[in-house]
mmCIF file of the N, C-alpha and C atoms, coordinates in Angstrom:
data_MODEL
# 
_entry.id   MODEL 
# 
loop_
_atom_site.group_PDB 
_atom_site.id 
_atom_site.type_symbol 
_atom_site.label_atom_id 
_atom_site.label_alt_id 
_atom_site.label_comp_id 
_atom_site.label_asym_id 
_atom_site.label_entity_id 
_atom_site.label_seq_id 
_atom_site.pdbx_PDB_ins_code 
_atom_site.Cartn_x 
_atom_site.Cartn_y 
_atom_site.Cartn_z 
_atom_site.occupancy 
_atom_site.B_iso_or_equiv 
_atom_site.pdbx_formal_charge 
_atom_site.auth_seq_id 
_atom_site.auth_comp_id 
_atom_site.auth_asym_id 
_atom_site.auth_atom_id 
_atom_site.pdbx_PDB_model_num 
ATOM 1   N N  . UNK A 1 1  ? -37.640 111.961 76.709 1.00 0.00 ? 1  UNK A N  1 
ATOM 2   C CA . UNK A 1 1  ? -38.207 113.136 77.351 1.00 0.00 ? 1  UNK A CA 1 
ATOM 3   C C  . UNK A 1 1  ? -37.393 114.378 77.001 1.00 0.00 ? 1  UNK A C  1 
ATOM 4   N N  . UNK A 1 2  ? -36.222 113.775 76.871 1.00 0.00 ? 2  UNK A N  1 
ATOM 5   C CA . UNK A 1 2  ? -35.134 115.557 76.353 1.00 0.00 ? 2  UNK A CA 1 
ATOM 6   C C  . UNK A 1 2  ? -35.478 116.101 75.422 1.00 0.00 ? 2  UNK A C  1 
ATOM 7   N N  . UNK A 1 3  ? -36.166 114.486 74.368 1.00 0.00 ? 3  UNK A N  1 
ATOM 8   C CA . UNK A 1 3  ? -36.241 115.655 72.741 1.00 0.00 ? 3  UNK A CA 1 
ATOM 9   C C  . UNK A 1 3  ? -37.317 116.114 72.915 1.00 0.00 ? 3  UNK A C  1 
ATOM 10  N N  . UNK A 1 4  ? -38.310 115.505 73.540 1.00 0.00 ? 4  UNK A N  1 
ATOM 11  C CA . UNK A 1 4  ? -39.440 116.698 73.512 1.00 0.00 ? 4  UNK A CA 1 
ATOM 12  C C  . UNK A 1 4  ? -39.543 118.087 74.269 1.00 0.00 ? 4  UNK A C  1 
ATOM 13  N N  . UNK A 1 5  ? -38.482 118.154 75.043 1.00 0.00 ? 5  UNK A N  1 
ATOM 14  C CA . UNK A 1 5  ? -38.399 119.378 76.387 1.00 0.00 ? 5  UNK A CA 1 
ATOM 15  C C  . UNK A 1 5  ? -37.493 120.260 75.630 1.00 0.00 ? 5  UNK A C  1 
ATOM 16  N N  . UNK A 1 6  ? -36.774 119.878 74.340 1.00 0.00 ? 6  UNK A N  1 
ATOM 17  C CA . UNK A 1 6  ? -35.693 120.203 73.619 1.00 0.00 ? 6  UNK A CA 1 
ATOM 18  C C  . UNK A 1 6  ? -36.829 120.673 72.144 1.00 0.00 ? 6  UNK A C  1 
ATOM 19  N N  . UNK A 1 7  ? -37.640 120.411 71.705 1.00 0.00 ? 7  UNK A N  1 
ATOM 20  C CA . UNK A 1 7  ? -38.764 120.591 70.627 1.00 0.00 ? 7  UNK A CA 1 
ATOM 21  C C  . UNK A 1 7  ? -39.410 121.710 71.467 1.00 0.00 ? 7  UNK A C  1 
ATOM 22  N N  . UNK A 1 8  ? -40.080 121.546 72.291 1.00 0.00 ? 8  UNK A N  1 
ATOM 23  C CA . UNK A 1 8  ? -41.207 122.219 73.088 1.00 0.00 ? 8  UNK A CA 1 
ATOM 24  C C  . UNK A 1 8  ? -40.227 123.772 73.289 1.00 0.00 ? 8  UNK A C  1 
ATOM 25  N N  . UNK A 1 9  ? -38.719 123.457 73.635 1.00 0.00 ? 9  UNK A N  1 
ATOM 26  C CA . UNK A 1 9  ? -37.666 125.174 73.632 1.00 0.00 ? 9  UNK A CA 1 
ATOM 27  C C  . UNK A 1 9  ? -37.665 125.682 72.296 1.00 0.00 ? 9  UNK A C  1 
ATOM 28  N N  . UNK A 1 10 ? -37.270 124.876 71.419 1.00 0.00 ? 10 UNK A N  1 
ATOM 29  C CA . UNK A 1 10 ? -37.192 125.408 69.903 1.00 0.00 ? 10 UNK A CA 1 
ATOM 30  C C  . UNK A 1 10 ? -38.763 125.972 69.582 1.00 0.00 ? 10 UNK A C  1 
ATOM 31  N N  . UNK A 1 11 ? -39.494 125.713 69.648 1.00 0.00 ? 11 UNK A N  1 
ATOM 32  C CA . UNK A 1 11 ? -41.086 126.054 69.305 1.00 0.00 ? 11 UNK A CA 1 
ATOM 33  C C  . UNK A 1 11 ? -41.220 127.506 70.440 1.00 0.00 ? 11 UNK A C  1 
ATOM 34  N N  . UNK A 1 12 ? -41.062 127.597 71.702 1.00 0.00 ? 12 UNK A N  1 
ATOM 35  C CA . UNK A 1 12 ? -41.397 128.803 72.606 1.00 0.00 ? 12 UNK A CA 1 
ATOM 36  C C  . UNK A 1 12 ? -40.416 129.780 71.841 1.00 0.00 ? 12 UNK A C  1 
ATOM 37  N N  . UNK A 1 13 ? -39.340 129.462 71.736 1.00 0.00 ? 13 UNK A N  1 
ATOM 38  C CA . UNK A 1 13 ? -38.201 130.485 71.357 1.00 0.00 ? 13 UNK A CA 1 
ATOM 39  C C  . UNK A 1 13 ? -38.527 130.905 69.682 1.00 0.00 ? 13 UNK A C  1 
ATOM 40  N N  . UNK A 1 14 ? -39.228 130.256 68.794 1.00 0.00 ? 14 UNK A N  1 
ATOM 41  C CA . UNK A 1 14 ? -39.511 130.082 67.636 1.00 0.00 ? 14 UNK A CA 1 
ATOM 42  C C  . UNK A 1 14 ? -40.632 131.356 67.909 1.00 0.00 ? 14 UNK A C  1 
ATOM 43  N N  . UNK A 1 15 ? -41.783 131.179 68.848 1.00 0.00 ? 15 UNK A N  1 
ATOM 44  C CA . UNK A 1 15 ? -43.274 131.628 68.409 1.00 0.00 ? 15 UNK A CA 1 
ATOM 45  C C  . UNK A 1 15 ? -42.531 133.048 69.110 1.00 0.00 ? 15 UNK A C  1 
ATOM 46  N N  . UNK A 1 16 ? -42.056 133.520 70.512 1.00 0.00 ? 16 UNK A N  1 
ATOM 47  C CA . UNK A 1 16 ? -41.213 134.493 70.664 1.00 0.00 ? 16 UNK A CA 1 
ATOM 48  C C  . UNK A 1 16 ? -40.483 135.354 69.891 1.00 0.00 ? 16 UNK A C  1 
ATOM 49  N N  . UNK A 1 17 ? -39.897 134.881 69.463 1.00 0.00 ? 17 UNK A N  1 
ATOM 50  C CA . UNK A 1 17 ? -38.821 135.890 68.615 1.00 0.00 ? 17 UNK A CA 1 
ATOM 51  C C  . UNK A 1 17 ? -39.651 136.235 67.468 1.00 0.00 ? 17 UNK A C  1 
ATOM 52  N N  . UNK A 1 18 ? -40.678 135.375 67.030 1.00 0.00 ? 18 UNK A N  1 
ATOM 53  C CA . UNK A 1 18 ? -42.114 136.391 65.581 1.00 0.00 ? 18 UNK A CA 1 
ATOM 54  C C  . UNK A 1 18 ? -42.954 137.305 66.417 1.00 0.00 ? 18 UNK A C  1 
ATOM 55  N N  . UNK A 1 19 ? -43.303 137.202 68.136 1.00 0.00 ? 19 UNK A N  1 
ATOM 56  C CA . UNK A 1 19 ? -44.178 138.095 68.568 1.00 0.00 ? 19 UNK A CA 1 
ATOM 57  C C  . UNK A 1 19 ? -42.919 139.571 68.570 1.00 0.00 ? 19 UNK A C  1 
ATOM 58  N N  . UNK A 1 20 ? -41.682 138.981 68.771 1.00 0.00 ? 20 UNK A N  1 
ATOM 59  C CA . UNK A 1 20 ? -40.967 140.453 69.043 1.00 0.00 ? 20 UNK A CA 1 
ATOM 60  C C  . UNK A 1 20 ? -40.956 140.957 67.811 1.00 0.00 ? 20 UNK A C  1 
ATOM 61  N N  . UNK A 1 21 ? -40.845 140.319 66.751 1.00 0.00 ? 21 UNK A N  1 
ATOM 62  C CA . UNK A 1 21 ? -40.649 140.957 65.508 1.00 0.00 ? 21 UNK A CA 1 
ATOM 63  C C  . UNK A 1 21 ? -41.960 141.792 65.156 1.00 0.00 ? 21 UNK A C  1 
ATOM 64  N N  . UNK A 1 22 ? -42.868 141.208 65.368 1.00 0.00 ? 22 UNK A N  1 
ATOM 65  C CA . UNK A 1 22 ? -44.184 141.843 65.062 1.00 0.00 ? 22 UNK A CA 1 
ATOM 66  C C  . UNK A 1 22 ? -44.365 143.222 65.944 1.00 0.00 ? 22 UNK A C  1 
ATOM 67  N N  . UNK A 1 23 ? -44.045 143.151 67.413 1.00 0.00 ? 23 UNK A N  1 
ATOM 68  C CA . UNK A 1 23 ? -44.175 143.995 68.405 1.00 0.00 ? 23 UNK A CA 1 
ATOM 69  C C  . UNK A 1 23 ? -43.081 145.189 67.677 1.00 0.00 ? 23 UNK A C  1 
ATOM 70  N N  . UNK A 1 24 ? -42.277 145.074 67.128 1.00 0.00 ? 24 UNK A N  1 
ATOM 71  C CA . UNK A 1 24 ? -41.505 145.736 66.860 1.00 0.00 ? 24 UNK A CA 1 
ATOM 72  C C  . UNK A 1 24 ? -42.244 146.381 65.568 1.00 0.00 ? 24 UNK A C  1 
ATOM 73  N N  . UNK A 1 25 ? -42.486 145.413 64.718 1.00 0.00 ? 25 UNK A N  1 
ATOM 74  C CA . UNK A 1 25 ? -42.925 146.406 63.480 1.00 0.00 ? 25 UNK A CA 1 
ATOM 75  C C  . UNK A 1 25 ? -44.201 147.343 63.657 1.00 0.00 ? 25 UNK A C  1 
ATOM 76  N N  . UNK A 1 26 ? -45.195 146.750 64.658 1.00 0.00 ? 26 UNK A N  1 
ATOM 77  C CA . UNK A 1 26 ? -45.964 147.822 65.149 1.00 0.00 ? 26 UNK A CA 1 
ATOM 78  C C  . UNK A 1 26 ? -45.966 149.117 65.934 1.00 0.00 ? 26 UNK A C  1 
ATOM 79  N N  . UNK A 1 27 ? -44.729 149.027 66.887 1.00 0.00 ? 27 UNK A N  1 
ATOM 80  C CA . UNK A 1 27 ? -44.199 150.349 67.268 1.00 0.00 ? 27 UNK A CA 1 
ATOM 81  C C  . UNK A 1 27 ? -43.482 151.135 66.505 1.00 0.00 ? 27 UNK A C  1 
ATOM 82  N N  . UNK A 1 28 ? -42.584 150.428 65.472 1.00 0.00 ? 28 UNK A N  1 
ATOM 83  C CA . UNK A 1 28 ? -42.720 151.537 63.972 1.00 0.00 ? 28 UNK A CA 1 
ATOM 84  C C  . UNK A 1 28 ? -43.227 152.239 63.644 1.00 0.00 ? 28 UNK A C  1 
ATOM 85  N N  . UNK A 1 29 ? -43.900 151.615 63.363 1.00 0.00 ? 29 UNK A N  1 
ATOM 86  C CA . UNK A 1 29 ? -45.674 151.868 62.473 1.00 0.00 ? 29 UNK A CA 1 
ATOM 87  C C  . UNK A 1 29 ? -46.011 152.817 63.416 1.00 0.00 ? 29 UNK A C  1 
ATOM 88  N N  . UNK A 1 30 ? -46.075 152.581 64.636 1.00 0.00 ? 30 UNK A N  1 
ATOM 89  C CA . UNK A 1 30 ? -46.625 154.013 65.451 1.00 0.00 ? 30 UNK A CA 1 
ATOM 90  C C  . UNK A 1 30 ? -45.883 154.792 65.839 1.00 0.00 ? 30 UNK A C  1 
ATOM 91  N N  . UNK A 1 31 ? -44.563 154.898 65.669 1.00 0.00 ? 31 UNK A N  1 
ATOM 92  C CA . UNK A 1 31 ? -43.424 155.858 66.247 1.00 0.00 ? 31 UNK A CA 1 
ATOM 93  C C  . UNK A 1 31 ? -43.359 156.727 64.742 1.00 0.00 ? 31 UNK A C  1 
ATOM 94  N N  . UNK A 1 32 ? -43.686 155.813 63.180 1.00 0.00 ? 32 UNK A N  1 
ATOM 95  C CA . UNK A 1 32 ? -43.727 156.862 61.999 1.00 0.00 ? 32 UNK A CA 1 
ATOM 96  C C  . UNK A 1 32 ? -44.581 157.906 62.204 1.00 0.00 ? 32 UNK A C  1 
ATOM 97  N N  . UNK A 1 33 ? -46.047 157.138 62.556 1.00 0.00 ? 33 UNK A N  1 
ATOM 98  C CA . UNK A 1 33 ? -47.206 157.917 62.476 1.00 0.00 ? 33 UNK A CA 1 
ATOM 99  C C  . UNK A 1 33 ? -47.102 159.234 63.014 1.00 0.00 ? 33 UNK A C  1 
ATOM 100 N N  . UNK A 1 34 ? -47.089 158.904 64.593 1.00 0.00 ? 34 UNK A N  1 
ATOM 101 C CA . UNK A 1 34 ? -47.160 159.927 65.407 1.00 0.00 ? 34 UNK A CA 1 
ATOM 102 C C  . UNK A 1 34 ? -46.058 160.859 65.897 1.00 0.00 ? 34 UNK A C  1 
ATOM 103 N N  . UNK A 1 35 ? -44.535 160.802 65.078 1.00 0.00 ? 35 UNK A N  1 
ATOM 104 C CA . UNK A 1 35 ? -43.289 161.045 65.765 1.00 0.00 ? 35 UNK A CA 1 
ATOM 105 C C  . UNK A 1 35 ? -43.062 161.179 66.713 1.00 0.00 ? 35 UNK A C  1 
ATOM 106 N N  . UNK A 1 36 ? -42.981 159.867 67.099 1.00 0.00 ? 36 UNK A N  1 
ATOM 107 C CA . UNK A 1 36 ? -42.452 159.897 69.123 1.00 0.00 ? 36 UNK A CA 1 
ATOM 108 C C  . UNK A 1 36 ? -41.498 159.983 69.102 1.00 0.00 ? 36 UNK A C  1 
ATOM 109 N N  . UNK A 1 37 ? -40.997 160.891 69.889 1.00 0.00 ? 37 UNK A N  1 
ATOM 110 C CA . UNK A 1 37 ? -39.330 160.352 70.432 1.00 0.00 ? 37 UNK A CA 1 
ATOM 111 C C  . UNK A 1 37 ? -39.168 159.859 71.451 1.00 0.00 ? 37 UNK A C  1 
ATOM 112 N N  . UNK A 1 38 ? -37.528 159.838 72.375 1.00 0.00 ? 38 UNK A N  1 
ATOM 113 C CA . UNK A 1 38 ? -37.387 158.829 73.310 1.00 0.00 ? 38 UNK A CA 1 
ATOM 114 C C  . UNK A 1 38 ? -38.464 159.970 74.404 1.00 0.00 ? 38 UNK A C  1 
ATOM 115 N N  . UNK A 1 39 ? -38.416 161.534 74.381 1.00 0.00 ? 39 UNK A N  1 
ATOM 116 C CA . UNK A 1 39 ? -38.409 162.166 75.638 1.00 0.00 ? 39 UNK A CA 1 
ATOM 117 C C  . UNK A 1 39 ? -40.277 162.097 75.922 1.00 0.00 ? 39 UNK A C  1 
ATOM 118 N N  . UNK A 1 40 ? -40.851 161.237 74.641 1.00 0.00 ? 40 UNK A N  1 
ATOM 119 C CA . UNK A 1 40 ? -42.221 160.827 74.457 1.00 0.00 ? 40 UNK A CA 1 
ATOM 120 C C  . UNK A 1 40 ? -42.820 159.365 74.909 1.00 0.00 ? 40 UNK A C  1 
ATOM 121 N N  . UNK A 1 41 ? -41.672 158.767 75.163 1.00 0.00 ? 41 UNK A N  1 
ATOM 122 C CA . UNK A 1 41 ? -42.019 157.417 75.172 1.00 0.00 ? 41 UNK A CA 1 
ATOM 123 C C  . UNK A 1 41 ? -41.766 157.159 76.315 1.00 0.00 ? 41 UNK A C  1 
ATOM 124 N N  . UNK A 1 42 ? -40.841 157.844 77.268 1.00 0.00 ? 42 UNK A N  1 
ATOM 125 C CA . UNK A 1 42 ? -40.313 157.567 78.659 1.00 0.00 ? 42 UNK A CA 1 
ATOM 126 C C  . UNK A 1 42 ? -41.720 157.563 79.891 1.00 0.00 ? 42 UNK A C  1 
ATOM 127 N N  . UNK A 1 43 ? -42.533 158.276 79.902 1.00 0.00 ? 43 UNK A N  1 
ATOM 128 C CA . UNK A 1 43 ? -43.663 158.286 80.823 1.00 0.00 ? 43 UNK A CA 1 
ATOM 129 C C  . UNK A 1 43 ? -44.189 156.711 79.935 1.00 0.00 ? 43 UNK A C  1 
ATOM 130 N N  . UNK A 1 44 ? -44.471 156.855 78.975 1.00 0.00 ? 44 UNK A N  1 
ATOM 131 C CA . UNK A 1 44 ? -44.994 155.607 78.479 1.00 0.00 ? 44 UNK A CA 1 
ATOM 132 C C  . UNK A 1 44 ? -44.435 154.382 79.218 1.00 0.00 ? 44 UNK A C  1 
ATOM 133 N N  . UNK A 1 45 ? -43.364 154.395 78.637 1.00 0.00 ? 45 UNK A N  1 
ATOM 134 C CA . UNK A 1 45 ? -42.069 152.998 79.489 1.00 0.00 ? 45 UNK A CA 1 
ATOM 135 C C  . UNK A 1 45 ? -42.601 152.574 81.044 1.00 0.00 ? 45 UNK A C  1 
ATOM 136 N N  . UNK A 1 46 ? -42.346 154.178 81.596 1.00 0.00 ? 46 UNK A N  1 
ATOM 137 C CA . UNK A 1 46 ? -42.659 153.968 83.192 1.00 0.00 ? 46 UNK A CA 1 
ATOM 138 C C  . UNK A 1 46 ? -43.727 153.291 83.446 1.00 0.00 ? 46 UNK A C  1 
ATOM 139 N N  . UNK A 1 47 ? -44.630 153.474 82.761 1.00 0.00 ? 47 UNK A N  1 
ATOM 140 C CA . UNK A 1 47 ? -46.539 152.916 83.369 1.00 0.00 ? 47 UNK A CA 1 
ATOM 141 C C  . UNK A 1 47 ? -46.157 151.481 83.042 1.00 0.00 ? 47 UNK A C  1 
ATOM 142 N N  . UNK A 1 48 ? -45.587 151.635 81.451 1.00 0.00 ? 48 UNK A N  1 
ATOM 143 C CA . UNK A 1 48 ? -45.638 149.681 81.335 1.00 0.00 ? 48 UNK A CA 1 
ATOM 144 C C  . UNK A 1 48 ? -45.023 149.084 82.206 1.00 0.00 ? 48 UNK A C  1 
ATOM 145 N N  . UNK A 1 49 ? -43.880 149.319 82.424 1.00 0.00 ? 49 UNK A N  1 
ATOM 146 C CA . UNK A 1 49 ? -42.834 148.643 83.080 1.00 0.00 ? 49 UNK A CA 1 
ATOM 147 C C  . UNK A 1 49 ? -43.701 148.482 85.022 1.00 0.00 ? 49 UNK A C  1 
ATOM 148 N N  . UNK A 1 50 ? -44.364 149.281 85.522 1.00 0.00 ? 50 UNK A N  1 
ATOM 149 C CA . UNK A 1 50 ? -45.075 149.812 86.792 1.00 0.00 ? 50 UNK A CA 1 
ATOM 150 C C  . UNK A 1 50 ? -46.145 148.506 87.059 1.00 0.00 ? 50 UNK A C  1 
ATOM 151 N N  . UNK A 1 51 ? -47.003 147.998 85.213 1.00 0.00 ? 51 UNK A N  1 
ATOM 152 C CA . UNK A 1 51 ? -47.941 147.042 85.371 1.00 0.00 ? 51 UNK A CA 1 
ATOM 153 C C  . UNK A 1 51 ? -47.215 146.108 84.967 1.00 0.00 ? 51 UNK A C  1 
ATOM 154 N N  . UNK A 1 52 ? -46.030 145.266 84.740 1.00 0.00 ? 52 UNK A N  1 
ATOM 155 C CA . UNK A 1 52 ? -45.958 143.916 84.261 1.00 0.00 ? 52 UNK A CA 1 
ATOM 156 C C  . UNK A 1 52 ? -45.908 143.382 85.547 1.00 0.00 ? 52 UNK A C  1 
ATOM 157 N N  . UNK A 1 53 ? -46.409 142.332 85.374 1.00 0.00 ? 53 UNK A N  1 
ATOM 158 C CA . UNK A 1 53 ? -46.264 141.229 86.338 1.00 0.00 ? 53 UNK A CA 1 
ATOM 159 C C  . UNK A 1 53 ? -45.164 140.686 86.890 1.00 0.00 ? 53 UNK A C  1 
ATOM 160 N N  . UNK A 1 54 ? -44.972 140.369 88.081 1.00 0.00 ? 54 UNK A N  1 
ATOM 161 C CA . UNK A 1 54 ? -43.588 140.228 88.524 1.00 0.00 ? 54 UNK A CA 1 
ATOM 162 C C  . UNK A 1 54 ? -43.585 138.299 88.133 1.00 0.00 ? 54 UNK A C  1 
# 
């Protein structure tokens, strides 16, 4: 039961760390486009951070 609870961590932590990478290269991609800066992104932050789920 460990190696699979031990497979099943390596695989979540695996598919994770490609969604951050991706999440990341797409806010690039939109921070080139549109030149955001931080004093642009902070109301942004607030709303997300306001809807995640606890």
């Amino acid at each position: 039961m460990d190696g699979r609870l031990g497979q099943l961590e390596n695989r979540m932590s695996s598919l994770l760390y490609k969604q951050a990478v991706e999440q990341d290269m797409v806010a690039g991609i939109l921070a080139d486009a549109y030149q955001f800066n931080e004093d642009d992104l902070q109301p942004r932050r607030t709303e997300s951070i306001n809807k995640a789920p606890e």
